[in-house]
N, C-alpha and C positions, 0 to 999 in steps of 0.2 A: 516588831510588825514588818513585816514581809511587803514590796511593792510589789502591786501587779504588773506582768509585764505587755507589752504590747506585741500588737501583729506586727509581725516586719514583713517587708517589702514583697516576698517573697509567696509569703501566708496570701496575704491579699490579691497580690496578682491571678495564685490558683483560685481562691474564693472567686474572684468574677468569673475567669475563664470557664469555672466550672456551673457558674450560676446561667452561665451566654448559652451553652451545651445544652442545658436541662430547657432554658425558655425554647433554645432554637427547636427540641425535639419535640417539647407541648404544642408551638407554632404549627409544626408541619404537622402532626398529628393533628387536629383541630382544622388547618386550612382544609377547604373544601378541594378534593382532587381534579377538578375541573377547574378551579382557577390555576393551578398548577400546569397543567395541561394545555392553558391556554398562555401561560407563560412561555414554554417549551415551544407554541405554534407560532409567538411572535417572535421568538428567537430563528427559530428555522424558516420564520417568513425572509427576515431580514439576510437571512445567508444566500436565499435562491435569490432575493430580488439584487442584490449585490454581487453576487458571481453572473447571473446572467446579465446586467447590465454592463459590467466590465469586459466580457465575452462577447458582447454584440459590438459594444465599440470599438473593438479590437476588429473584428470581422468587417463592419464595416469600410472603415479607415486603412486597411489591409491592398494592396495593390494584386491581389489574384483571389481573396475569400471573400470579397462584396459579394453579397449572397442576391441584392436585387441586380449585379450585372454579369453581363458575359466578357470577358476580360480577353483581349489579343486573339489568339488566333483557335480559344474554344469552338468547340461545333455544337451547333443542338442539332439533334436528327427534327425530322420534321414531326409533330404530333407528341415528342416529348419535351416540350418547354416546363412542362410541370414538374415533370420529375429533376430535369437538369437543376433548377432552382430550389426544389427540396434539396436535391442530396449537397448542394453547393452551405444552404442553412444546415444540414445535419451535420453533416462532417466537419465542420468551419466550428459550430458549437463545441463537438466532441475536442476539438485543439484547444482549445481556450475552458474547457469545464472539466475540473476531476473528475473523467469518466471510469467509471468500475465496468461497465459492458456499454456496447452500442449495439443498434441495428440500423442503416441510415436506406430503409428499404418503405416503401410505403406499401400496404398489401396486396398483392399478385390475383388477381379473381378471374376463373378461367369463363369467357362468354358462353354463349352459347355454343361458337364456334369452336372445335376442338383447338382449332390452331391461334388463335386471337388469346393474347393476358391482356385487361383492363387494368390501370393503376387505379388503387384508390385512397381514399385521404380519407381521415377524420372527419367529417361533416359536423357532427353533433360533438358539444362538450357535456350536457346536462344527461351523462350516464354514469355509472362507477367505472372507473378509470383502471380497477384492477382488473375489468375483462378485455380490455384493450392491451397491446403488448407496449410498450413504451419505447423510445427511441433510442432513451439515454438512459442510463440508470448511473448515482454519482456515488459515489463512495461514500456520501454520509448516508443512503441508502432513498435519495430522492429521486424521483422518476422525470424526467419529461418526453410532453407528446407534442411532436409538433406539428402547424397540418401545412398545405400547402402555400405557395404565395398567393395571398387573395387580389385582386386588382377590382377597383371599380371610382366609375366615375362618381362624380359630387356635383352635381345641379345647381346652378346660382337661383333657380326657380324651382325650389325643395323648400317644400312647404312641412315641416314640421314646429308643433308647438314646445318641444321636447330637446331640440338641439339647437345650436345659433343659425343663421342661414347664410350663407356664404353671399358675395356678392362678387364672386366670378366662378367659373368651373374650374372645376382641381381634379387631378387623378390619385388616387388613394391607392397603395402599395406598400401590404404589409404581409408579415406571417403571424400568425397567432403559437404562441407557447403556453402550454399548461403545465403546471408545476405539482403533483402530489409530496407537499411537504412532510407527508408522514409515509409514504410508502406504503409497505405492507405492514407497519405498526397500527396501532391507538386506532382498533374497529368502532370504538364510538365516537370519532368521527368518520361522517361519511366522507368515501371517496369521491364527492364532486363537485363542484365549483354551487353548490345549492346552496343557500342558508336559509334557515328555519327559526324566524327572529319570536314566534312565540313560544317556542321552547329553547332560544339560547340556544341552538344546537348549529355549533360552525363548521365550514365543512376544511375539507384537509388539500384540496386543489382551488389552485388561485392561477387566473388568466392575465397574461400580460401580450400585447400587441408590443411586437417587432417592425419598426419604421426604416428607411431610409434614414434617416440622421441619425442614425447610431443607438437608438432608444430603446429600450426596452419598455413599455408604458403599463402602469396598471390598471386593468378593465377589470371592471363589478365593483365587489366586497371591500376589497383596497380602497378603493375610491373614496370608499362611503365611510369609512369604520377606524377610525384615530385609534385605534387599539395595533393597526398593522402599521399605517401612513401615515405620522402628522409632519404638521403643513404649518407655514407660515408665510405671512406676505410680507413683503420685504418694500419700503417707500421711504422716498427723502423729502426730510424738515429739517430747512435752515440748514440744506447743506451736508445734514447729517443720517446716516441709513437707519431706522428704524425698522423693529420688526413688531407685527399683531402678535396677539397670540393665538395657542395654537390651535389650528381648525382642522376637518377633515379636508382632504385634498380637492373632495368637491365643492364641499363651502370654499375654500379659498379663492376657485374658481370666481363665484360669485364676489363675493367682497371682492379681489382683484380685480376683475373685467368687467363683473355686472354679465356674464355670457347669455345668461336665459330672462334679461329685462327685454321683453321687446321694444318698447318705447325706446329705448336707448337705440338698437338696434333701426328702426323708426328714422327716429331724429337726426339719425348719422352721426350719432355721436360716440356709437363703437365703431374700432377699424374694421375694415373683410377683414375674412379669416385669412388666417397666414397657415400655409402649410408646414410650413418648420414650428411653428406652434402648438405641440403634443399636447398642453394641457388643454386644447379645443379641439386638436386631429382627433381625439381618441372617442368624442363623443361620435364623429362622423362613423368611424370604425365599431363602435358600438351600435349604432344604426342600420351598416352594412349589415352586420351578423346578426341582427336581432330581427331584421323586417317581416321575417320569415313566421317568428313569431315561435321558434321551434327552441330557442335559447333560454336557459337559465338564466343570460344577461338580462332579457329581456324586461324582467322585473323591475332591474333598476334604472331601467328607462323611461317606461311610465309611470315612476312613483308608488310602484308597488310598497315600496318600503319607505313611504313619506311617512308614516308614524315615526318609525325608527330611525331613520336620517331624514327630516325634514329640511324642505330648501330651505336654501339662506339668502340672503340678501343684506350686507351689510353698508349703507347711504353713505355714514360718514367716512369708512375709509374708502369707500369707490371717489368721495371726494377728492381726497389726497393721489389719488390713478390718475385724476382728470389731467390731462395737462393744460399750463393757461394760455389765453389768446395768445395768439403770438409765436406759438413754439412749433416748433417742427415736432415734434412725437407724438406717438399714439400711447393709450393707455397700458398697450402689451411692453413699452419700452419705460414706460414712468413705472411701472407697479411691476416686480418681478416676482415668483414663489417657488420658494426653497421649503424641498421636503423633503424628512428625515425617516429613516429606519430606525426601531430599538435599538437595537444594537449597536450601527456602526457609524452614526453620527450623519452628516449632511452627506446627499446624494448627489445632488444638482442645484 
């Protein structure tokens, strides 16, 4: 009588490897090419919002590419302040981003007058991004557009139900970047910072505001959508850092700060707003560009998409913000929030 013998080590090892093979290709055949797709957008979100963040704070922090100043012994001719401070941001970008081509020109529009060029900027973002020429184009084949430096005051008597309301005047000074993460690829996304939450259909440009303090910040979709930004709030117990879990970047706002309670606001029991404080700068910046009413942003300002990202407000950990009698801090010093990209682990 004969023993049977067995699989050795060998047998079996190709048996899985080849069993991983056949499920991996049933997998992706069967996954729906749009969750794919959208795999691929949070990856390529996570690459633009990390190269340009890195790139700003370089610029920033830079002794001659601070893009909001004029450094020694520059000149601005008179009437082109605008342009000086674009091409100070476009060029300064192009150093610091793998650029495959640039243009650091804003476009030339002849007046009426033969002899007179107009500069002009981007105004509007909620159009397809492929009829506009881009700035920068990068090697992985991402585009940005960038528009001019916007400057506007902030009213401590700004009466909105929609943003926090400051309790002194502040000057707001930023530039706005748009990022087409897919370029001239994947036409089913559209090119523009638009989303279309009842058909699922996300778009393939994401806006981020350029601050003074090195920031890159993300405005709209980001904000709202833990699919590109999650967020977490960061508090100490007994000493020890804990962290919530994870939220969208604007809910975290809430649970952290309580931004948009107004009774809190009221009571004096939020700080003013801090202008080095990006995650409330950016609503003011969102309010600038939207007033108009001519923005894409604009939606996620008044709750257009409160079905789909509904405010939050979370009591018990605004508790743990509070700071107790007695203490010298504000809630923006006791409650901190770190958010992460896909890909590359913590940003900030």
């Amino acid at each position: 009588m004969k023993a049977r013998k067995a699989f050795t080590l060998v047998e079996v090892m190709i048996f899985l490897v080849t069993v991983a093979i056949l499920l991996a290709v049933i997998f992706m055949a069967l996954k729906p090419q749009q969750v794919v797709q959208e795999r691929k957008a949070r990856l390529r979100y996570a690459q633009a919002y990390d190269a340009l963040n890195l790139a700003v704070y370089d610029l920033v922090t830079s002794e001659t590419d601070n893009p909001f100043e004029r450094q020694g012994l520059q000149v601005i001719r008179e009437g082109h302040e605008a342009e000086f401070y674009f091409n100070k941001m476009c060029t300064g970008l192009v150093k610091y981003i793998n650029a495959e081509s640039s243009n650091c020109s804003p476009v030339k529009v002849l007046s009426n007058s033969s002899t007179t060029k107009q500069w002009t900027y981007m105004t509007r973002e909620d159009v397809d991004m492929r009829n506009i020429n881009p700035q920068i184009v990068a090697v992985n084949g991402m585009k940005f557009y960038i528009t001019r430096m916007i400057e506007a005051k902030v009213n401590k008597n700004l009466q909105s139900t929609v943003i926090p309301t400051p309790t002194t005047d502040f000057d707001l000074k930023f530039f706005m970047v748009y990022v087409d993460i897919d370029g001239a690829e994947n036409p089913k996304r559209p090119h523009t910072i638009q989303y279309d939450p009842k058909n699922k259909i996300y778009p393939s440009v994401f806006a981020f505001a350029v601050i003074p303090t090195g920031e890159a910040i993300p405005i709209g979709l980001a904000e709202y959508d833990m699919t590109y930004l999650q967020t977490r709030v960061a508090y100490v117990e007994n000493h020890i850092v804990l962290y919530s879990p994870y939220y969208s970047y604007h809910r975290a706002k809430h649970a952290a700060w309580g931004v948009y309670n107004e009774a809190l606001y009221k009571a004096k029991i939020l700080p003013p707003l801090k202008e080095k404080i990006s995650a409330t700068y950016n609503d003011h910046i969102k309010f600038v560009l939207v007033k108009n009413k001519r923005s894409a942003l604009y939606k996620f300002l008044i709750g257009d998409y409160k079905d789909e990202f509904p405010q939050y407000y979370n009591e018990p950990l605004y508790g743990k913000c509070v700071p107790t009698a007695g203490e010298a801090l504000l809630p923006y010093d006791k409650c901190s929030i770190n958010y992460e990209t896909p890909n590359f682990g913590a940003t900030n």
